[in-house]
N, C-alpha and C positions, 0 to 999 in steps of 0.2 A: 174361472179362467181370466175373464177382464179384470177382476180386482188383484188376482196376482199379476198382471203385465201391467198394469197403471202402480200400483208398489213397487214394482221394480225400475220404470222410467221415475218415481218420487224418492227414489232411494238414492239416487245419483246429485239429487238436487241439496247444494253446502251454501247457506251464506257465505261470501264474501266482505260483508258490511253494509252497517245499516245505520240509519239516523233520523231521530223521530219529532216530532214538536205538539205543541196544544197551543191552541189558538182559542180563546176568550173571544166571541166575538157576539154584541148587541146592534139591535137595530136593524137596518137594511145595509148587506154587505155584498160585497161580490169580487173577486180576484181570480184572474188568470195564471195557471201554471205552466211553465214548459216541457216540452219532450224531455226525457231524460232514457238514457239506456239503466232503467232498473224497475223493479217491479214496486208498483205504489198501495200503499194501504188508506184507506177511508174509513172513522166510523165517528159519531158522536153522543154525544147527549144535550138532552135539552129539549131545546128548540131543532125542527127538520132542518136541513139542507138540499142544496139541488147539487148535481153533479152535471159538467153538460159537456160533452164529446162533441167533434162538431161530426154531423152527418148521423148523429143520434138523438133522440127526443130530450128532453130535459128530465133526470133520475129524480125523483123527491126519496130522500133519504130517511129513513124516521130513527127516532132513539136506537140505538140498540142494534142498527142494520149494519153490513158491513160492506165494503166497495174495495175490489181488487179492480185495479189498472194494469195485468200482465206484463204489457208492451211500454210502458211509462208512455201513453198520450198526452198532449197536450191538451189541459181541458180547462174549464173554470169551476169554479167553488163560489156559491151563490144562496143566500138566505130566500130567495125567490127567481124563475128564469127572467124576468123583467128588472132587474136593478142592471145596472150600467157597469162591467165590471171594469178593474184597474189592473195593472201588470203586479205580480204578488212585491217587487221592490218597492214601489210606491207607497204601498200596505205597512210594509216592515218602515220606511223612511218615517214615515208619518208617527209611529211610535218611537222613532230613537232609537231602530236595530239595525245594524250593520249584520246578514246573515253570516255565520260560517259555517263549511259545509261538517265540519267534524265538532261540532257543538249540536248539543239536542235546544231546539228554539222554542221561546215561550212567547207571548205575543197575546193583549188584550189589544181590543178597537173597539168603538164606537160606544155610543151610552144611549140607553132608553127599551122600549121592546122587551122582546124575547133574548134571551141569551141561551147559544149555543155552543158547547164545549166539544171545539171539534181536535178529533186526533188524526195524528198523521205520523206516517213513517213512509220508507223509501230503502228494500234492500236491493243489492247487487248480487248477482248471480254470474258468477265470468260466463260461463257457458252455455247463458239463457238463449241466446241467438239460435244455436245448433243445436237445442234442448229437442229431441223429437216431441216433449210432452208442450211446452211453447209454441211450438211452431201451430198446433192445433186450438188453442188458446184465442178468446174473441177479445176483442179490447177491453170491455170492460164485464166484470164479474160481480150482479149483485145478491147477497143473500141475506134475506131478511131475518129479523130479529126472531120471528115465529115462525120461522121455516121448520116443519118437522126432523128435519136433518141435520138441523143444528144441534147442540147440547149444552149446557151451561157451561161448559170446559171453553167452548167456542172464546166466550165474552171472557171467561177469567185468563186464558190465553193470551189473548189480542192488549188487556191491561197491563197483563207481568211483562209482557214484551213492551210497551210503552214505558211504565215505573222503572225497568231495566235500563233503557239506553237515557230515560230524561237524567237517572239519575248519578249515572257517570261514577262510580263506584269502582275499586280495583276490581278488575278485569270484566267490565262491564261491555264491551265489545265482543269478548267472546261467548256471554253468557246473553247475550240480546239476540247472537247470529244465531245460535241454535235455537233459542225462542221463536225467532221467524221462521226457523225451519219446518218447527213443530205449526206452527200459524201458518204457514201457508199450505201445506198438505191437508191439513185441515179447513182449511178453506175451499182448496180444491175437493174433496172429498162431499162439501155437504152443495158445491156446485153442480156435479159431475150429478148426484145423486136426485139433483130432481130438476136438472137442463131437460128439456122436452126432444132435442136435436142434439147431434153431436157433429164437427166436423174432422174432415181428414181421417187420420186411424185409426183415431177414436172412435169414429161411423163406421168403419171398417170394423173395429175389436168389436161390437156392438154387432154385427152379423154374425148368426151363428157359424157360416160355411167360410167366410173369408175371415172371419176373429180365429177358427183354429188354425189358419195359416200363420196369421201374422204375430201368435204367441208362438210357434217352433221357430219361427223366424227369427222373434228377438229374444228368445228362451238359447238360441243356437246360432247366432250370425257367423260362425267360422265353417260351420257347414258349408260343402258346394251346394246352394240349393239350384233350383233349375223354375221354369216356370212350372213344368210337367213334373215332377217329386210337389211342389206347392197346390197345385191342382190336386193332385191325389189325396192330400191331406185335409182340402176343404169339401172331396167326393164332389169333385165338379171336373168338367170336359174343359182342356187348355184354353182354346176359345171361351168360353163361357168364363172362364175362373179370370182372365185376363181382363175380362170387358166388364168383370162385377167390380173386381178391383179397382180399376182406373176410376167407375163411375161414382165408388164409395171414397178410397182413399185421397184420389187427385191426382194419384202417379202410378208407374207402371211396376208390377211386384219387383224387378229387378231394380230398379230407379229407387224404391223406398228401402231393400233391401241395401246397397251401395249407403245409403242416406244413414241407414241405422248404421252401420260398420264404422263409417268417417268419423259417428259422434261418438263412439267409442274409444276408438284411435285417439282422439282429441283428448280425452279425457286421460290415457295414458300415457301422454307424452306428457303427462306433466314431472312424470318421476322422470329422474335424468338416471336410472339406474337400470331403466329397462330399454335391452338392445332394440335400434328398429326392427330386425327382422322376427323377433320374440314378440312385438306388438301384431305386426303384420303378421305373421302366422294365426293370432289367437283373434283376427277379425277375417281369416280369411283368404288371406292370399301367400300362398307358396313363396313369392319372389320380393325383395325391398324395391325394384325397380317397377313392379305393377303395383303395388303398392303407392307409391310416391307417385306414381304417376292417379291416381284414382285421387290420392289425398289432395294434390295439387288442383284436380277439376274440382273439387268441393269447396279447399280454403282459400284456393287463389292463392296458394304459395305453397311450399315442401316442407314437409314433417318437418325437420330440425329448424327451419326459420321459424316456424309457429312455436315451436317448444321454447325458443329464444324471445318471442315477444310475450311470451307469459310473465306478467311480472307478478311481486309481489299484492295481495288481495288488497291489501289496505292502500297500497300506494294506486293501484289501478281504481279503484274505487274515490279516493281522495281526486288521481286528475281528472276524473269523467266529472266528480261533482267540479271541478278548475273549471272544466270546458263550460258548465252552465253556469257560475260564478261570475263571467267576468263582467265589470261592471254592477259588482257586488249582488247580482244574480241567488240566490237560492233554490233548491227543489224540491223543498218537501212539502 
């Protein structure tokens, strides 16, 4: 039951675009990256790395490991947690590179040591913010190279999707996006598979009594559910079933219920072909005016304005990487 409702929130997940680099780096290094809104990839060979999150320990990275950044944090990239780091433009100045964002970057530094060949990418997800599978997601994601749940597909994945975008090939954007599709599921998957804790609905799906709720739930959201029909499904007393929920998922069955519906919704406005009240019907709600009104407390604006700021992927993706660019800025 959990592995069909974790398929079915990975199912809905498309690149938008992606961009990747390899950095040659000897000696003692260390660079800081900034926030970006998209999900970041880590892995190298060689010589280890650290990764350092602030308000988290220092990650030592070994050959072969792999490092998702979910939430694109702001972090540093460190041949040791004691080298002094520098802002990543600095990094790039000192070679001679002006970053852009829709160019895959290459980049040697320093001479002597160990050399480590580290990779990186950076995709976009429009819809990662209101992803119900996101929102339960820890900042950083590491799985190691000898994780039982990993498999050699892992690593030759994570390469074709690097060899894909470095090497800009006709229609190399579209064949890198769905490379990371396949690479991040799979990442998730061999995360998920041996995290000791899980949070949100994922700690929820993971109860026996409150997971068969919240799979009819999202197996059905145009259903009227009720607390008491979701109660009956997890063979729990209303009380009970409300206060197991709140203390697993973080919110109340109606509240994540309303939550799963919105990101639905969202997802359907993207076609301009389907009526609003043929959306709002098939998440649930009889009328377009309880509707809009539900979708408005969620997005902060009405169906049709949302469905107008959607823009094209490459171009939404191009300004987000503008926004972290200026000043000749890079993020990957």
């Amino acid at each position: 039951m959990a592995t069909d409702l974790l398929s079915a929130a990975l199912a809905d997940l498309r690149a938008d675009a992606v961009v990747t680099g390899h950095f040659s780096l000897a000696g003692a290094w260390a660079f800081r990256k900034p926030a970006i809104e998209g999900v970041m990839f880590r892995t190298g060979r060689g010589a280890p790395f650290y990764v350092i999150v602030q308000g988290m320990e220092p990650l030592c990275v070994e050959p072969g490991d792999f490092v998702l950044l979910p939430h694109g944090h702001e972090h540093i990239l460190a041949s040791a947690p004691d080298v002094p780091a520098v802002p990543f433009d600095d990094l790039a100045a000192r070679a001679g590179i002006r970053p852009s964002f829709d160019t895959p970057l290459r980049l040697e530094s320093g001479r002597g040591g160990a050399v480590c060949d580290l990779y990186t990418g950076i995709v976009f997800y429009r819809e990662a913010v209101r992803n119900p599978l996101f929102s339960v997601l820890p900042p950083l994601i590491h799985v190691r190279a000898n994780d039982p749940a990993v498999g050699p597909w892992l690593a030759d994945t994570l390469m074709a999707f690097i060899r894909e975008s470095m090497a800009c090939q006709p229609g190399w954007a579209v064949a890198a996006a769905r490379l990371a599709d396949v690479l991040f599921v799979q990442l998730l998957r061999a995360h998920l598979a041996s995290a000791v804790s899980h949070t949100g609905w994922l700690r929820g799906l993971m109860d026996p009594q409150i997971g068969r709720a919240i799979a009819q739930l999202h197996r059905h959201p145009e259903q009227d559910w009720t607390v008491e029909s979701l109660a009956a499904i997890a063979g729990m007393s209303r009380s009970r079933f409300s206060a197991r929920f709140v203390e697993l998922v973080e919110e109340t069955p109606i509240g994540h219920l309303t939550s799963y519906r919105m990101y639905i919704a969202s997802g359907a406005l993207r076609d301009s072909r389907r009526r609003l009240i043929e959306i709002a019907m098939s998440v649930g709600y009889a009328s377009e005016k309880a509707f809009i009104r539900a979708f408005r407390r969620w997005a902060g604006m009405a169906p049709k304005q949302y469905a107008r700021s959607v823009r094209d992927p490459y171009d939404m993706a191009l300004a987000a990487g503008a926004r972290e660019s200026e000043g000749a800025s890079h993020t990957l």
